[in-house]
Backbone as JSON, one array per atom type, in Angstrom:
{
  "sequence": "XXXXXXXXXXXXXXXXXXXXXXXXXXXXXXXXXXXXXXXXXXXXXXXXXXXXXXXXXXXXXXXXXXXXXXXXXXXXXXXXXXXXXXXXXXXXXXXXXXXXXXXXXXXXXXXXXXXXXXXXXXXXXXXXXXXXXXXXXXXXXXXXXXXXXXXXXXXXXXXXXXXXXXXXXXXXXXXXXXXX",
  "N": [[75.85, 73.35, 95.98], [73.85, 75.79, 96.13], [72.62, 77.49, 92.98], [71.23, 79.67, 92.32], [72.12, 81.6, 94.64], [73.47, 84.04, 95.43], [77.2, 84.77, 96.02], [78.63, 86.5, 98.61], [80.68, 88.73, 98.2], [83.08, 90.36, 100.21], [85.6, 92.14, 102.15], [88.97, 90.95, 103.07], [89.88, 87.93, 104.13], [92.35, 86.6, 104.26], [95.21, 86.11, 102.65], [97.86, 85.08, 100.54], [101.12, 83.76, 99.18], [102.72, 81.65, 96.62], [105.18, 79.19, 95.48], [104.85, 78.9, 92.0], [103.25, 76.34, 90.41], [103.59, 73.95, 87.54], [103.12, 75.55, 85.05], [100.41, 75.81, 86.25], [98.6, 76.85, 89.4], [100.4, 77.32, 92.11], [100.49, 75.35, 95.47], [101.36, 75.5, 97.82], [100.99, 77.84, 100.43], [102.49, 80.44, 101.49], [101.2, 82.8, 104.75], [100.68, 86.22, 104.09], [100.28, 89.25, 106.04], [97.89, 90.85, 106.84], [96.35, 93.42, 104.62], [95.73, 96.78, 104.53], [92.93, 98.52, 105.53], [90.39, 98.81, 103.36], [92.25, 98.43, 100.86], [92.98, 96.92, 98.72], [92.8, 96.48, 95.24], [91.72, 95.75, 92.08], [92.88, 95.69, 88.83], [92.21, 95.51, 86.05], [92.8, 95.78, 83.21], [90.67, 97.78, 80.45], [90.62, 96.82, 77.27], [91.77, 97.94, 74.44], [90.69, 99.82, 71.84], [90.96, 98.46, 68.46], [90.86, 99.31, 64.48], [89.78, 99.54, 61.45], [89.49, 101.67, 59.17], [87.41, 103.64, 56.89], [87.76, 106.0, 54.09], [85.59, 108.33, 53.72], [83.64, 106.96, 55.23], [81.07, 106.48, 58.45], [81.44, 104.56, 59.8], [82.97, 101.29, 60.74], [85.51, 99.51, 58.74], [86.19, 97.2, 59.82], [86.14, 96.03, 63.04], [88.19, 95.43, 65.92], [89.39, 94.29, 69.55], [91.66, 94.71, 71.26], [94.57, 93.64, 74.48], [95.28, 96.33, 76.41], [97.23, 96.65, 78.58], [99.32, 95.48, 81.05], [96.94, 93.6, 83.26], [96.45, 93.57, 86.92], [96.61, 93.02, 90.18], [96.22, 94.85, 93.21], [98.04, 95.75, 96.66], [97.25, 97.4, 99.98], [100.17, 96.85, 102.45], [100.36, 97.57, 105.63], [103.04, 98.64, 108.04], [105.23, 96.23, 107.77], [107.11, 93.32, 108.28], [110.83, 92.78, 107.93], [111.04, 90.26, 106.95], [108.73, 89.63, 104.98], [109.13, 92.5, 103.59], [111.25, 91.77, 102.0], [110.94, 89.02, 100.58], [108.28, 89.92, 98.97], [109.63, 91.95, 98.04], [112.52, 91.73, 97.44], [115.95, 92.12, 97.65], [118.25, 92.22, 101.03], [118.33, 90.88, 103.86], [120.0, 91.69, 106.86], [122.25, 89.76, 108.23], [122.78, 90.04, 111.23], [121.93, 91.6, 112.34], [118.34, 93.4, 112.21], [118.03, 94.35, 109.58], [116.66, 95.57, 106.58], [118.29, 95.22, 103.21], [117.95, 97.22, 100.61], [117.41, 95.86, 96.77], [120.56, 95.0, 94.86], [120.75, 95.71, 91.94], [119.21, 96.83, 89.99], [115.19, 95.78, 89.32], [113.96, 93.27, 90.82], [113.5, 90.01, 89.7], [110.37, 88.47, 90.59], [108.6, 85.87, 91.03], [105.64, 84.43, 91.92], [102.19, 82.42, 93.22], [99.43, 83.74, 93.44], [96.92, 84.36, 95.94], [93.86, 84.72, 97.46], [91.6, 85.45, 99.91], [87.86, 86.1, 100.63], [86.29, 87.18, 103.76], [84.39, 84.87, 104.7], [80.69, 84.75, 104.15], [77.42, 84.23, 104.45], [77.45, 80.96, 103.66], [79.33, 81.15, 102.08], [82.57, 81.5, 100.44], [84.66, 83.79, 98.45], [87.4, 82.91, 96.53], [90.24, 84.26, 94.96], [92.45, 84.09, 92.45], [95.89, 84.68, 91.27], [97.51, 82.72, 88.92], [100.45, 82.47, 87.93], [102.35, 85.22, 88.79], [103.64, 88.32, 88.54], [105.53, 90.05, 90.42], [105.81, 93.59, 92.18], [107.1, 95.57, 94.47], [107.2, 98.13, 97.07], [108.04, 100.46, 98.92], [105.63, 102.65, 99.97], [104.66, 105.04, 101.52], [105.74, 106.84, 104.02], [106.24, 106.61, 107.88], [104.23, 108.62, 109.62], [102.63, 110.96, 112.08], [99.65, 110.1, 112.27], [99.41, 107.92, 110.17], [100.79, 104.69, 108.8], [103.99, 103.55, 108.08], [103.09, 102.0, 104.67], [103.92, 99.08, 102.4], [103.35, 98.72, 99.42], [102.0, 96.8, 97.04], [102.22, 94.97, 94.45], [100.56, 92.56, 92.21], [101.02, 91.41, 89.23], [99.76, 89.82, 86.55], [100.44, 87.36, 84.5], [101.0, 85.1, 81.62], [100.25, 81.28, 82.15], [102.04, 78.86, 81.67], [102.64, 75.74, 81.08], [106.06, 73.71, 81.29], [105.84, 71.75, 79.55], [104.74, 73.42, 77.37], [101.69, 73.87, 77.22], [99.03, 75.7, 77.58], [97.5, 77.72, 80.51], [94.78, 78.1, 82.84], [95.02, 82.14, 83.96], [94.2, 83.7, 85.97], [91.61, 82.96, 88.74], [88.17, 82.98, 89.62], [87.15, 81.69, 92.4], [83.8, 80.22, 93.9], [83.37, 79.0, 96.8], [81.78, 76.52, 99.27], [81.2, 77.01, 102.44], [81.74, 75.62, 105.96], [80.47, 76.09, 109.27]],
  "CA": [[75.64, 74.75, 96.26], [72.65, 76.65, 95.14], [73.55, 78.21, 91.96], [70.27, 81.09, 92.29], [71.84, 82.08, 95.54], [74.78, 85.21, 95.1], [78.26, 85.11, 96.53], [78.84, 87.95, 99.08], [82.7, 89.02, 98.52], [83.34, 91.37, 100.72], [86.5, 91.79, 102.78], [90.16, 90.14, 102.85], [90.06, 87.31, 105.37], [93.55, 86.04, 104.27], [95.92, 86.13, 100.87], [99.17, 84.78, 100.51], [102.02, 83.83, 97.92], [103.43, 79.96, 96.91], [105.86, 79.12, 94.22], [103.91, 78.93, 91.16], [103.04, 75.5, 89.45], [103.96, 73.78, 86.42], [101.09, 75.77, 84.47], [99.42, 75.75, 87.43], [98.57, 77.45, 90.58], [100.76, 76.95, 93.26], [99.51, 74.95, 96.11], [101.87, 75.57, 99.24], [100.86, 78.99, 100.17], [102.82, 81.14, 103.14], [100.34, 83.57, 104.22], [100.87, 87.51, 104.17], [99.8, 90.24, 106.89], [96.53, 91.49, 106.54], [96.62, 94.33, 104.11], [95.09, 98.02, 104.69], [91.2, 98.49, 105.24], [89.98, 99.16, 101.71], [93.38, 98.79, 99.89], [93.14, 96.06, 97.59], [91.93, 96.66, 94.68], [91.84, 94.96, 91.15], [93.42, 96.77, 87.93], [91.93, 94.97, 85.08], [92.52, 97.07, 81.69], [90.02, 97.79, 79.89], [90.67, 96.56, 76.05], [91.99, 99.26, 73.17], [90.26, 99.38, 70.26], [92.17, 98.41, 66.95], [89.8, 99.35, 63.59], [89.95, 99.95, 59.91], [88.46, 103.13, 59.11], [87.42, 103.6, 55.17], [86.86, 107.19, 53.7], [83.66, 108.22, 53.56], [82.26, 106.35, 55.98], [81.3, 107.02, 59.7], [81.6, 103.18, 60.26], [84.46, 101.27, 60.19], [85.72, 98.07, 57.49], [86.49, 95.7, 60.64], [87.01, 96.77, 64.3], [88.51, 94.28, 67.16], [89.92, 94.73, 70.79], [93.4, 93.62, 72.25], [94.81, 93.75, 75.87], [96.52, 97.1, 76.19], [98.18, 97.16, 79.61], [98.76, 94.4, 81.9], [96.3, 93.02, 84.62], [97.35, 93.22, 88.11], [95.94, 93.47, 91.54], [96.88, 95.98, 93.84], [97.79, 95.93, 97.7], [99.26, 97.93, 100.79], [100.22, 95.97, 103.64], [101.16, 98.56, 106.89], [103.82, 97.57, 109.06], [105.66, 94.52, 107.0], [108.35, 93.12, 109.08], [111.87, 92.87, 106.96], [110.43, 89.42, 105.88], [107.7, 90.15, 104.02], [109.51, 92.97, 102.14], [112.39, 90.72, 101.52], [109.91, 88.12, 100.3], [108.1, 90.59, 98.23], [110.39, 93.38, 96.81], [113.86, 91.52, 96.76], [116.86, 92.62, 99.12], [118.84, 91.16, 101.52], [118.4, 91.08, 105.27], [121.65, 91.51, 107.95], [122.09, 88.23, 109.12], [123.51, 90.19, 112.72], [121.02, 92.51, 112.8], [117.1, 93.47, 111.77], [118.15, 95.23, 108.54], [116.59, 95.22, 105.14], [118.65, 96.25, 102.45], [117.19, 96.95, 98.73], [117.89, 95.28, 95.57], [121.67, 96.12, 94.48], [120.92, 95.74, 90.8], [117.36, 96.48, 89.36], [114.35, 95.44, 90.14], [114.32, 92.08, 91.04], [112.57, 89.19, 89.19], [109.91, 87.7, 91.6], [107.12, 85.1, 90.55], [104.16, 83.69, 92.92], [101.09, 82.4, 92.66], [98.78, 85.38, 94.61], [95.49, 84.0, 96.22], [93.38, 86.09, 98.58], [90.23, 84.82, 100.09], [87.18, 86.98, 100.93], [85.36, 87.09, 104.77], [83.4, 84.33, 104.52], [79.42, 85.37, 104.74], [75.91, 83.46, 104.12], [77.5, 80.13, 103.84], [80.61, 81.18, 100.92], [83.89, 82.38, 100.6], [85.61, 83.86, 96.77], [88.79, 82.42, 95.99], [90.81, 84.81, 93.59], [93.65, 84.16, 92.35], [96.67, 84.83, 89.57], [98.78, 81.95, 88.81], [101.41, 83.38, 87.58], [102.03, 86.91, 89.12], [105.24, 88.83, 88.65], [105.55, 91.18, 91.54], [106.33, 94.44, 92.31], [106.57, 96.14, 95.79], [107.82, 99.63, 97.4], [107.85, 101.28, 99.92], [104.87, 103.59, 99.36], [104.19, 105.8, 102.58], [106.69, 106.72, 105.08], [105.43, 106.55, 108.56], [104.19, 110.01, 110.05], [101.85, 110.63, 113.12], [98.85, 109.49, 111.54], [99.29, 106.98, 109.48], [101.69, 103.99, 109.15], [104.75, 102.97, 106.75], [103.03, 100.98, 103.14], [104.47, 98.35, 101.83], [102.84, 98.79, 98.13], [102.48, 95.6, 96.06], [101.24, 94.72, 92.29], [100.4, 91.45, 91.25], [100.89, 91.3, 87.83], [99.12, 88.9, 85.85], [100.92, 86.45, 83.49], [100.35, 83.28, 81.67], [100.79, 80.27, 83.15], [102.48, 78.01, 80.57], [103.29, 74.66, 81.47], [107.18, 73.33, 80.6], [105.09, 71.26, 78.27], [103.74, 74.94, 76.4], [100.08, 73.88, 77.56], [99.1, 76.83, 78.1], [96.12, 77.48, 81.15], [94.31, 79.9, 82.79], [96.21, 82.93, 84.26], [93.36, 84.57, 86.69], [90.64, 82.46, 88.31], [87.44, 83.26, 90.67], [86.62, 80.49, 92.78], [82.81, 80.5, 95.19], [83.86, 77.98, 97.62], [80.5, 76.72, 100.5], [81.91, 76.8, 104.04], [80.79, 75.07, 106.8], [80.59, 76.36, 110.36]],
  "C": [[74.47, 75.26, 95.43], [73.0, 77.87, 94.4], [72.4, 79.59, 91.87], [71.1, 82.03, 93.79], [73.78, 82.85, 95.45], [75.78, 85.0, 96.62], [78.51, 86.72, 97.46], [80.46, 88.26, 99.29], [83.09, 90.6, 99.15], [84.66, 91.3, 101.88], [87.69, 91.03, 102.8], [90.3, 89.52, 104.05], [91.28, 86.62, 105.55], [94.43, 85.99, 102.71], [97.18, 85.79, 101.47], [99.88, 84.32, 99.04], [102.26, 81.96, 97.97], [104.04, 80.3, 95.25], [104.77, 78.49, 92.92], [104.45, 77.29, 90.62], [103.93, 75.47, 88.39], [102.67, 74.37, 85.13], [100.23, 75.87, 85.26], [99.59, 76.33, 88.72], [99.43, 76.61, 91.51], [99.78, 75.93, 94.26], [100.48, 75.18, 97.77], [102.47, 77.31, 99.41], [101.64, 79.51, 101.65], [102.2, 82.8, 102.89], [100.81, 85.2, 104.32], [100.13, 88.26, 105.25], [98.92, 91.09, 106.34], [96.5, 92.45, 105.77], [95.47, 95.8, 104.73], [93.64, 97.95, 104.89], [90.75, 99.23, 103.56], [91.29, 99.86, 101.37], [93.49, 97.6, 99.1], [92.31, 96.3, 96.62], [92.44, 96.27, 92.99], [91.86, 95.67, 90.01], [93.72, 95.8, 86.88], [92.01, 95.97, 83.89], [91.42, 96.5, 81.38], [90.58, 97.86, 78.21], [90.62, 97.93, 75.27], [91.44, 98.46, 71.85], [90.91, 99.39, 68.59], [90.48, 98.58, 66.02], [90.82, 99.77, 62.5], [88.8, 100.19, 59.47], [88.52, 103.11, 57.53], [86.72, 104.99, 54.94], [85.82, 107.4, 52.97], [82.87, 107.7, 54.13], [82.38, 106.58, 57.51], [81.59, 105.28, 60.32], [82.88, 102.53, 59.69], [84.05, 99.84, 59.49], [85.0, 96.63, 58.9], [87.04, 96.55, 62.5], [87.19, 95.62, 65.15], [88.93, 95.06, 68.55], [90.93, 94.07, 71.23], [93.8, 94.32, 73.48], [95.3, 94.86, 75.21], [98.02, 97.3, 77.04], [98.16, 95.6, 80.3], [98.38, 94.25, 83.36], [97.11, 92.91, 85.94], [96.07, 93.47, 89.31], [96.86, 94.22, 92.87], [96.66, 96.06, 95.35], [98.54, 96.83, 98.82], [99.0, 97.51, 101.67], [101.32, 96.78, 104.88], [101.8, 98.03, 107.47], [104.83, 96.44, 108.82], [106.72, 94.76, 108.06], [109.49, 92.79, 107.66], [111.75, 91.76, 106.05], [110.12, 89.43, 105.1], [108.61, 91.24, 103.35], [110.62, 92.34, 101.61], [111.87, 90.3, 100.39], [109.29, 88.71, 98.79], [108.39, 91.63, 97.28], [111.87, 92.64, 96.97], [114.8, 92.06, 98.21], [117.61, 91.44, 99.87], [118.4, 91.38, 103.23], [119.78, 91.0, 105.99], [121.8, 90.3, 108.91], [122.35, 88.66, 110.94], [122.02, 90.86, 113.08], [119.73, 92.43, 111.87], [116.93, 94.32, 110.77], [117.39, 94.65, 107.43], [117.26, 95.95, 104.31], [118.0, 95.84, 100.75], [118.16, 95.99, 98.21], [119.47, 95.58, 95.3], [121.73, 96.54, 93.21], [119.32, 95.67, 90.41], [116.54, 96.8, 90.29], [114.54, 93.84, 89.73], [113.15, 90.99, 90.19], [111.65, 87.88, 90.12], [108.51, 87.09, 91.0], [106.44, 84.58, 91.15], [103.07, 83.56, 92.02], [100.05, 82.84, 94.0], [97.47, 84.54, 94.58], [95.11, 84.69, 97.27], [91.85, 85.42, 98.57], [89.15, 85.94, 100.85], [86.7, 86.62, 102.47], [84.24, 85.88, 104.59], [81.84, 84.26, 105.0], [78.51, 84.44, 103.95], [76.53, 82.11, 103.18], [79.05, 80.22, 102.97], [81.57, 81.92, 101.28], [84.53, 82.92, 99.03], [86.92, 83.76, 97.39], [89.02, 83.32, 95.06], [92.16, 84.7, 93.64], [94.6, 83.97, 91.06], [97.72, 83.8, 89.92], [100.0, 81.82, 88.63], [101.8, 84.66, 87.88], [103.48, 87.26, 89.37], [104.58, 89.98, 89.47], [106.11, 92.39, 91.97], [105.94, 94.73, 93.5], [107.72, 97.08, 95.99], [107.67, 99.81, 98.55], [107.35, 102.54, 100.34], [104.55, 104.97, 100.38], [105.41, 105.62, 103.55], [105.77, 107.09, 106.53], [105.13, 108.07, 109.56], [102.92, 109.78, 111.26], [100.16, 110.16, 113.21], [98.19, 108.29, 110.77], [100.66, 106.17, 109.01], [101.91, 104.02, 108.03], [103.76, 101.88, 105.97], [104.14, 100.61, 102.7], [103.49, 98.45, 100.28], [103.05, 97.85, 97.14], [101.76, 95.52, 95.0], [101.82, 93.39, 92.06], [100.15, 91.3, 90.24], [100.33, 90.27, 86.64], [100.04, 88.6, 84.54], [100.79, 85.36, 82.82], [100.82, 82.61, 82.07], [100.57, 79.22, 82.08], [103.36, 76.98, 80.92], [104.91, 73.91, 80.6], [106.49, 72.63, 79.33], [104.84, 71.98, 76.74], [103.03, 74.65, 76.25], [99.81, 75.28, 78.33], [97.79, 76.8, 79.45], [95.76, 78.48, 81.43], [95.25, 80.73, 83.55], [95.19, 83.42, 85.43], [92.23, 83.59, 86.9], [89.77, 83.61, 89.78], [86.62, 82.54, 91.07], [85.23, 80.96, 93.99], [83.12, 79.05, 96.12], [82.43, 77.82, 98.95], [81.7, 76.63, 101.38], [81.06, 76.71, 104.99], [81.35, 75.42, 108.02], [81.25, 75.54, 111.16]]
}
């Protein structure tokens, strides 16, 4: 691949979920229903500043930065069939009938590994994806004459720490060529 020549990431041409790795990204992904036109969107904190301040001075001893909040990526997917929110927020379905019912206790503890691939344009595609992603989803919009029921999801970013406690990465961003 020609490394002078820029990635165009634009668009969600497919994302889905798989049981997360040992430390490692999933690899058997089932895919998800297209999400919203410009509704994904990536909710990286920005780092709090820790310091030690000394009187009398406008500068500080020692200043650093640590995570404050945690990383997630953010989607809404119109329409979900009882699957998908099953899948994604917990619940049970009516084995007779086409019911979803919530959680009965909580929120539910759900872990994937979230990948989402861009439109692929001028020969590439981005790969992003969290290896670890604890999940949250709602039921964000009720459906009115306008605009359809959200499903509202957050991929939460976690580490991805192999039974071993090798630890790896938690978030990657892959440029992938693609061939016609």
């Amino acid at each position: 691949m020609d490394t002078n020549k820029r990635p165009i990431a634009m668009g969600i041409a497919s994302h889905g979920v798989a049981a997360p790795g040992d430390g490692v990204p999933g690899t058997v992904f089932t895919a998800l229903p297209l999400p919203s036109k410009n509704a994904v969107s990536f909710n990286f904190s920005d780092p709090k500043e820790v310091k030690i301040e000394l009187e009398g001075s406008n500068d500080p001893l020692y200043s650093a930065f640590v995570k404050d909040t945690t990383d997630y990526i953010e989607l809404s997917i119109p329409t979900p069939d009882n699957d998908v929110i099953k899948k994604l927020a917990g619940g049970t379905i009516d084995a007779t009938k086409d019911i979803w019912k919530e959680p009965f206790e909580g929120v539910p503890d759900i872990n994937f590994t979230y990948q989402c691939e861009t439109i692929p344009r001028n020969g590439t595609k981005v790969v992003y994806t969290i290896v670890n992603a604890k999940v949250l989803a709602k039921i964000s919009q009720a459906p009115t004459t306008d605009n359809p029921e959200l499903l509202m999801v957050r991929f939460y970013k976690q580490a991805a720490i192999s039974a071993a406690g090798v630890k790896g990465f938690a978030f990657s961003r892959e440029v992938v060529p693609v061939t016609s």
